[in-house]
C-alpha positions in Angstrom: -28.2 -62.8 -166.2 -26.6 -60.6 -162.9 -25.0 -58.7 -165.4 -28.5 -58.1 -167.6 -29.9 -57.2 -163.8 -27.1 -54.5 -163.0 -27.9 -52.7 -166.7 -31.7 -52.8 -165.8 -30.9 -51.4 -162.8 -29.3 -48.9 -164.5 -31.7 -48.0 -166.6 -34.9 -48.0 -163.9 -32.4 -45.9 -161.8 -32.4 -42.7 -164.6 -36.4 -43.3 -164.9 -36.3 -42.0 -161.6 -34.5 -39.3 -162.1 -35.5 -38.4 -165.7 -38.9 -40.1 -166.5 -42.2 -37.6 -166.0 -44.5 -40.1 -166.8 -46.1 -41.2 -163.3 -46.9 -44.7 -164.2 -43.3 -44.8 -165.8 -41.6 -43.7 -162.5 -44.0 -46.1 -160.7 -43.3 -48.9 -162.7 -39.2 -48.3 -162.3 -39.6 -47.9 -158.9 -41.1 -51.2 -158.1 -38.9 -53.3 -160.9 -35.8 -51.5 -159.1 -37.1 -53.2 -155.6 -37.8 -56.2 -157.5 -34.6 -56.3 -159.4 -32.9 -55.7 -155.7 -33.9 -59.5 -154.3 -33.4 -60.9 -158.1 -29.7 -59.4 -157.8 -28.8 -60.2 -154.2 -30.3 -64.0 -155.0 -27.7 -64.7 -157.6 -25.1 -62.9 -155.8 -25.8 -65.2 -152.7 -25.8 -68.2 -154.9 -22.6 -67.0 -157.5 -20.9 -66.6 -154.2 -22.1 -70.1 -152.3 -20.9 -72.0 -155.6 -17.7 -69.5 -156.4 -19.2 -68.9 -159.9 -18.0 -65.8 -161.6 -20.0 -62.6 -162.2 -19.3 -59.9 -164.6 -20.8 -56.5 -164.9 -22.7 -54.7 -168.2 -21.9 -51.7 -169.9 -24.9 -49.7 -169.9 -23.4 -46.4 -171.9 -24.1 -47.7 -175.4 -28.4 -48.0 -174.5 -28.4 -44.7 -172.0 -26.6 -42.8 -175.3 -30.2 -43.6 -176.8 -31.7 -41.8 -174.7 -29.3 -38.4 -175.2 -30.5 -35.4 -176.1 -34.4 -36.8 -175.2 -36.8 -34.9 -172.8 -40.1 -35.0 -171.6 -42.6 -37.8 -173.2 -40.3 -38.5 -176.1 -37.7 -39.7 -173.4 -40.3 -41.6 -171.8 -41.1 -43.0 -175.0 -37.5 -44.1 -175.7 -37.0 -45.6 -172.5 -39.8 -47.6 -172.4 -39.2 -48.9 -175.4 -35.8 -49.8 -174.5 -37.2 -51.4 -171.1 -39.6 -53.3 -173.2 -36.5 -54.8 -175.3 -34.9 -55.5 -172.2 -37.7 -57.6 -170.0 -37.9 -59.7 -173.7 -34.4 -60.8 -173.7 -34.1 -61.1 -170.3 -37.1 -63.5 -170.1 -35.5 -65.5 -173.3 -32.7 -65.8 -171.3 -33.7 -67.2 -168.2 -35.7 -69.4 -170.0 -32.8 -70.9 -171.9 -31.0 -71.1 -169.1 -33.8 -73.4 -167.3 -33.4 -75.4 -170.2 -29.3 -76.4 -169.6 -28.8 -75.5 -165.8 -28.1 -78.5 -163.9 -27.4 -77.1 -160.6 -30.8 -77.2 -158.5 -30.7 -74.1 -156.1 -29.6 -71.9 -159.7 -33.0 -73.6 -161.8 -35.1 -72.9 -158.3 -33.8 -69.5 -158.4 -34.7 -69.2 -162.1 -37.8 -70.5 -162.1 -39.1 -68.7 -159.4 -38.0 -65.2 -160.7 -39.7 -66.3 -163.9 -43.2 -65.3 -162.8 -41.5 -61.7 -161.8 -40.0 -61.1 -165.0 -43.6 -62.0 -166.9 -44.8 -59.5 -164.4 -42.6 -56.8 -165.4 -42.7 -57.7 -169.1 -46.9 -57.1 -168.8 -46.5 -53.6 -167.2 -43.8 -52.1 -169.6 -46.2 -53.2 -172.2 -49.4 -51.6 -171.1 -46.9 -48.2 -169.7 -45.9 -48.2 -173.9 -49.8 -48.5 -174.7 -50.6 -45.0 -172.6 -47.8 -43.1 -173.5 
């Protein structure tokens, strides 16, 4: 899951710099500052409980968006955004499902409701562009 967070993160990161869509950039911007307390949560908990974290390789989804400009970039991203709240959701909610550590379930399901929240937004943003 951190290391699904740090590849978002990645990706919200080059909306900023790339994206011209305002609701895009908008969007990014507040999934980044969510994505923030989502990170820092696990960290404090993987740390507390020594488990391990690994981090993504993000090269093989920004190379997607190579060569891509304007609203066709915006386009791409979101749709890649859109793939990414999906599994991410899928994921936390399997791992509700076989965590047995309370303070890791507690943290998953109270980022749950964030993660729907996000998962709404990239889907109207991909409606308007």
């Amino acid at each position: 899951v951190f290391e699904k967070n740090v590849a978002e993160n990645n990706l919200l990161k080059l909306a900023l710099k790339k994206g011209t869509s305002t609701i895009l950039r908008k969007y990014a911007h507040q999934t980044l500052n969510d994505n923030h307390d989502i990170s820092r949560q696990i960290g404090d908990i993987a740390k507390r409980k020594r488990y391990a974290i690994s981090l993504a390789d993000t090269v093989s989804e920004l190379n997607n968006l190579h060569g891509k400009s304007g609203n066709e970039w915006d386009k791409e991203w979101t749709k890649m955004m859109l793939k990414d709240q999906q599994v991410m959701i899928l994921d936390f909610e399997s791992a509700r499902s076989i965590v047995t550590d309370s303070e890791l379930k507690s943290f998953i399901n109270t980022s749950l409701p964030s993660l729907h929240k996000h998962l709404k937004l990239i889907k109207d943003i991909k409606g308007r562009l």
